[in-house]
C-alpha positions in Angstrom: 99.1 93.6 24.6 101.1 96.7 24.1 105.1 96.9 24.9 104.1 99.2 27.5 102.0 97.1 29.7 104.3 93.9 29.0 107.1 96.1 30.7 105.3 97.6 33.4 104.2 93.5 34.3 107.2 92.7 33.9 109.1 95.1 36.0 106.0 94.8 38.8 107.0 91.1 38.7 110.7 92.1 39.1 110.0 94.6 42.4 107.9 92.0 43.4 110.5 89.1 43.5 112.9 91.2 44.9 111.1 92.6 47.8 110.1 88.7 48.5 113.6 87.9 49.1 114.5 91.0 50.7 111.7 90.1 52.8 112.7 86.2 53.2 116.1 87.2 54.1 116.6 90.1 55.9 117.0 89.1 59.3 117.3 85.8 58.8 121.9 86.5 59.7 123.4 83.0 61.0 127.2 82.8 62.1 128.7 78.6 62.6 130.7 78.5 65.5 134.1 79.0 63.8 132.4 82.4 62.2 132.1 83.6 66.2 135.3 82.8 66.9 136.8 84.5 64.2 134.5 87.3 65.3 135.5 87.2 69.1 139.1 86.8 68.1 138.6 90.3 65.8 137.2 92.5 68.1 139.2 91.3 71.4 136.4 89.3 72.9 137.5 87.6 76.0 135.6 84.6 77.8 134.8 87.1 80.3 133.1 89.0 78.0 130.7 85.9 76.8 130.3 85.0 80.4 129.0 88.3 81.2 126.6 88.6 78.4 125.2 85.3 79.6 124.8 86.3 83.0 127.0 83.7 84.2 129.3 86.6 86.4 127.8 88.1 89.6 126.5 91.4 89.1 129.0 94.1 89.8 127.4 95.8 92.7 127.1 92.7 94.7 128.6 93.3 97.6 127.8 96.9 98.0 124.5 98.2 99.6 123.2 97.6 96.9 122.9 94.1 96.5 121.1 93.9 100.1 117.8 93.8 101.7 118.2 97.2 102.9 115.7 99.6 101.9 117.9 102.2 101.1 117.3 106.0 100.7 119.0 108.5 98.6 118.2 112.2 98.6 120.0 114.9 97.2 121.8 116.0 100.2 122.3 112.8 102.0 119.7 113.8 104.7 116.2 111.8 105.0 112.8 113.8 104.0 110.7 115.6 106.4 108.3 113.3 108.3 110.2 109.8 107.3 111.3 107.5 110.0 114.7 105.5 109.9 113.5 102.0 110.2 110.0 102.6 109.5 110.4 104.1 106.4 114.1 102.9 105.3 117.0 101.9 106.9 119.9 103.9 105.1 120.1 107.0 103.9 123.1 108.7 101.7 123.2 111.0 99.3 123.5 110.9 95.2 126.9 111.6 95.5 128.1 108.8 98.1 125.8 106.3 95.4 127.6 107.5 92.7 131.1 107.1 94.0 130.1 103.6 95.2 128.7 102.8 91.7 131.8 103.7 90.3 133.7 102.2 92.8 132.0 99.1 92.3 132.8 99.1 88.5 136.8 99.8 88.5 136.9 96.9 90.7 134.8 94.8 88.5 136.4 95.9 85.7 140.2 95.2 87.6 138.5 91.4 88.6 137.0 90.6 85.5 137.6 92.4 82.3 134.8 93.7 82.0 133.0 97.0 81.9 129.3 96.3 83.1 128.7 100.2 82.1 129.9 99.4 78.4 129.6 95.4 77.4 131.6 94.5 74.0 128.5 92.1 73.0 125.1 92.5 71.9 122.4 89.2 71.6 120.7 88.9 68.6 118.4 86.3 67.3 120.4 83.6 69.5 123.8 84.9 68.9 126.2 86.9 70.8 127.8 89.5 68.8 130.4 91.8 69.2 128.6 95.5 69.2 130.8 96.4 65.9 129.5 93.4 63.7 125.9 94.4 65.0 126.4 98.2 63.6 127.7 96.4 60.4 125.0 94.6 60.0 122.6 97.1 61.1 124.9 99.6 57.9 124.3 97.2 55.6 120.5 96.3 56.2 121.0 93.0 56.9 119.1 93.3 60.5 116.9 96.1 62.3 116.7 96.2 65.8 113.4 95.8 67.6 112.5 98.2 70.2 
């Protein structure tokens, strides 16, 4: 055989390895428990912050209409569309603007209470782990994990 083809075999052989561990190991990131810690203590993560990202805080709009029963309305202006009835068709109405102020009402107290932003959470989950957003962009620069969608 020529020195030609002996190369080309040899450097298909080469792509191929490499793309087998590429393959083998991307994605496959793992983090021991003092690794997380040494994360969480990096980027400021609080317990709040993992409780949150486990669900284990109350949602931040309990409390508020919200978090009710109430089949609640919002237009534009606040008023209720031609032809609906109040307690046929929904019991509350209000308008975008009175939802958005208690949305972000709700939030600075949540934030003031707990620590944490609910619009903006430090953490991301990814294959089991809870990372700070920062490490996950790192990763994510570095190819070492893709998203799914």
């Amino acid at each position: 055989m020529s020195k030609i083809k002996t190369t080309i075999i040899i450097a298909i052989a080469c792509i191929a390895a490499i793309l087998g561990v590429y393959y083998e190991y991307h994605n496959q990131v793992s983090y021991t428990d003092e690794e997380l810690k040494v994360l969480y203590q990096k980027y400021n993560i609080t317990e709040n912050d993992l409780k949150f990202a486990r669900g284990e805080l109350p949602n931040y709009l309990e409390g508020t209409i919200f978090q009710n029963n109430s089949r609640l309305l919002v237009t534009e202006t606040g008023e209720p569309p031609e032809g609906l009835k109040e307690g046929v068709d929904y019991d509350m109405v209000m308008s975008e603007q009175e939802m958005s102020r208690i949305i972000k009402e709700a939030e600075t107290a949540y934030i003031e209470k707990y620590g944490v932003d609910p619009a903006n959470p430090k953490l991301d989950s990814y294959n089991g782990y809870l990372l700070p957003k920062e490490e996950v962009d790192r990763l994510m620069f570095l190819n070492l994990i893709t998203l799914k969608e």
